[in-house]
Structures are given as C-alpha cells and as structure tokens.
C-alpha positions in Angstrom: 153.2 142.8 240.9 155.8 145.4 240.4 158.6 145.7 242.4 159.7 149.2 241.1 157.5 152.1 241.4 157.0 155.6 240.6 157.0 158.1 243.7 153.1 158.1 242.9 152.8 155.0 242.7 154.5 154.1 246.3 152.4 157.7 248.2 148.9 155.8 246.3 149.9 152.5 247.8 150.7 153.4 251.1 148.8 156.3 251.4 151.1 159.1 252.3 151.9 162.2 250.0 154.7 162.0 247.3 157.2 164.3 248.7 157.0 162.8 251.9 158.2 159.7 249.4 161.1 161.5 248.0 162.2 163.1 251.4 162.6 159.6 253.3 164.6 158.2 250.1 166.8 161.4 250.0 167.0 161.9 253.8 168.0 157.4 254.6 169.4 157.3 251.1 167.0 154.9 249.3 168.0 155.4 246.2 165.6 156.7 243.2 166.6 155.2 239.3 165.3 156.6 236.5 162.4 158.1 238.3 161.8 154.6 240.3 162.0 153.3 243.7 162.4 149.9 244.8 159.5 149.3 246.6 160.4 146.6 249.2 163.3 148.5 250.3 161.4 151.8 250.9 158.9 150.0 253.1 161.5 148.3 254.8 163.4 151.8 255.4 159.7 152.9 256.5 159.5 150.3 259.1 163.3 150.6 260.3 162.3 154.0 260.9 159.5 153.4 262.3 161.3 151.3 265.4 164.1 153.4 265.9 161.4 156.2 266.5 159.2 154.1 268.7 162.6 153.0 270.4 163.5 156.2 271.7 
C-alpha cells in the first residue's frame, strides 16, 4: 500500500473533501511534495488535532 498520496487520494480514503486536505497540511504544516502527502503523517496530524480539540 502506498504511503504517499495525492490530496484525492487521502479526502477518498478518509472521506473528507480535498481542500479540507490541503488546508490542515498548510495550516499544521504537513508538508505537500510534488503534489503528494505523506499519508501516515497527515492522519497522525488529523488525530493530534483531533485531541487538542477534544482537550479544550
């Protein structure tokens, strides 16, 4: 299984939109090379996110 994905490829998977993709990489600086994203460390930003926001 890939590791690296497309924005598509990462909002199919996890079933959220695109842009929502590219603004969580943008806004906690996941970074985005050569039009790919690592996909363990988005969904590890997802979930770090997701506790900080639960945690408030």
């Amino acid at each position: 299984m890939a590791n690296h994905l497309t924005p598509e490829e990462i909002a199919k998977e996890l079933g959220i939109d695109r842009d929502e993709v590219i603004r969580v990489c943008m806004q906690e600086g996941v970074p985005i090379y050569h039009g790919k994203i690592d996909k363990y460390l988005f969904q590890a930003q997802l979930e770090a996110l997701g506790a900080s926001a639960s945690g408030r």
